[in-house]
C-alpha positions as CSV (number, residue, x, y, z in Angstrom):
1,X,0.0,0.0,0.0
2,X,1.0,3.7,-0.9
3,X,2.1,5.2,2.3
4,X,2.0,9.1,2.8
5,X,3.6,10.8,5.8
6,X,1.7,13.6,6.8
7,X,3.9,16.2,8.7
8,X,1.4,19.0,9.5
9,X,0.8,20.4,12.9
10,X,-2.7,21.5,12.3
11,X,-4.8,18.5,13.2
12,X,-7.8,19.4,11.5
13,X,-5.7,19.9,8.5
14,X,-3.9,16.7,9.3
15,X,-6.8,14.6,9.9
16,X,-9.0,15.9,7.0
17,X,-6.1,15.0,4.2
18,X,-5.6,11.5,6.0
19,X,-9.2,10.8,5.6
20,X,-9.5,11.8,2.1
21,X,-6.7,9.8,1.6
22,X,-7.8,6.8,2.8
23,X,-11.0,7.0,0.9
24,X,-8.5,6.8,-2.4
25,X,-6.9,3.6,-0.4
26,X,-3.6,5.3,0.7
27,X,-2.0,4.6,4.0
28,X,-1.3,8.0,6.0
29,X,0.4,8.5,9.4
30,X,0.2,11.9,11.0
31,X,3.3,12.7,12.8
32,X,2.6,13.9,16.5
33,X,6.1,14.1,17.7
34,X,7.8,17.3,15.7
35,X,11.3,17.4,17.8
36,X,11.8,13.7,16.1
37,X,9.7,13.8,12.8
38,X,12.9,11.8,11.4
39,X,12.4,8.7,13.5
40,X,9.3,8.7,12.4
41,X,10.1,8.9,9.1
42,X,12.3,6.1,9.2
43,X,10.0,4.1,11.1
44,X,7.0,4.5,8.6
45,X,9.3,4.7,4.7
46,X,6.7,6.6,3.8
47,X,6.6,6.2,-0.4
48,X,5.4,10.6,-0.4
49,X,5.9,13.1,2.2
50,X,3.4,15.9,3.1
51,X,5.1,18.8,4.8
52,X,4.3,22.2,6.2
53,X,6.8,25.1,6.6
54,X,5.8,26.2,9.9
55,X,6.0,23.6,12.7
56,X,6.7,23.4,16.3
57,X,10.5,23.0,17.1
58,X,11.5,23.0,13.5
59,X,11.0,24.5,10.5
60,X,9.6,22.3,7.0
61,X,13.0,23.6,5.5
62,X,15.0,21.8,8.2
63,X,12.9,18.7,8.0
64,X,13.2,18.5,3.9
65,X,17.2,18.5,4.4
66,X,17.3,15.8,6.7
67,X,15.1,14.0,4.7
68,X,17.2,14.7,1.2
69,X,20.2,13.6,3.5
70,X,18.8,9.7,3.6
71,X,16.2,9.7,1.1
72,X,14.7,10.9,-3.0
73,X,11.2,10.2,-1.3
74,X,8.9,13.1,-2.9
75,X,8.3,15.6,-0.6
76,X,4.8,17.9,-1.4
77,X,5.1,21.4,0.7
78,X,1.8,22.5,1.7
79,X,1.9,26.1,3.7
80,X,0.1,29.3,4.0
81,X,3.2,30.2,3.7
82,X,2.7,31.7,0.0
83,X,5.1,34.1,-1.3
84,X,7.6,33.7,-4.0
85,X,10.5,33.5,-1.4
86,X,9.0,30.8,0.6
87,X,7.8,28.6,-2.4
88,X,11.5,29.1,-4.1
89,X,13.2,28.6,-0.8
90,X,10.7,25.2,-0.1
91,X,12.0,24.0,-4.4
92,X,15.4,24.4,-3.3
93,X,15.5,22.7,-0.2
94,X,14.8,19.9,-1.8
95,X,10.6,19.8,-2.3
96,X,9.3,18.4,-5.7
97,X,6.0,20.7,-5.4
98,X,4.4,23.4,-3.5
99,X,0.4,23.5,-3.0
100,X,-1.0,26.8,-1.3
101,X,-3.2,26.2,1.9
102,X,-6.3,26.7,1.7
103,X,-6.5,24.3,-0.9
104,X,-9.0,22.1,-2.3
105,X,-8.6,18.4,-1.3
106,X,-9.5,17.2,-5.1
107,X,-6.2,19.3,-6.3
108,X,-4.0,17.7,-3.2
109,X,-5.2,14.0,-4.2
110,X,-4.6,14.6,-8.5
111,X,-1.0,15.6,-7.3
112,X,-0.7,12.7,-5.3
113,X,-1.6,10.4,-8.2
């Protein structure tokens, strides 16, 4: 099964995405700890990453470079967080896309396919 890690500290937004997704038949974990979101990326291989830039402890920036440093798992920003700079700045640190919150879920799920 296709399994998406969902780093996104808004649980509503978290939860919604992870239920829309498994209504398509993917498998979704929502990190909960975001001082280790690395062991739980490990712990899960998760085949996509969803990842917002503003997070408790650590930024989505610092989260994408660890990730690159062990993995070419896609990583999907999603952040309301929508200015050139931030979008350019989430490319180069390593992010394959960029989806602007609010967002519809139909858009997130086609990009996901």
């Amino acid at each position: 099964m296709y399994r998406i890690l969902i780093v996104e500290d808004d649980t509503g937004i978290a939860g919604a995405i992870a239920k829309r997704a498994s209504m398509w038949g993917l498998d979704t974990r929502c990190v909960e700890d975001f001082a280790n979101v690395m062991r739980e990326f490990s712990a899960y291989d998760p085949h996509l990453v969803l990842l917002d830039i503003s997070l408790p402890f650590f930024d989505g920036y610092h989260w994408c470079g660890e990730i690159r440093r062990v993995s070419q798992v896609p990583v999907i920003f999603i952040s309301s967080a929508v200015d050139n700079m931030n979008i350019v700045m989430a490319i180069n640190m390593g992010g394959d896309d960029f989806i602007a919150k609010p967002f519809d879920q139909s858009v997130l799920m086609a990009k996901i396919q």
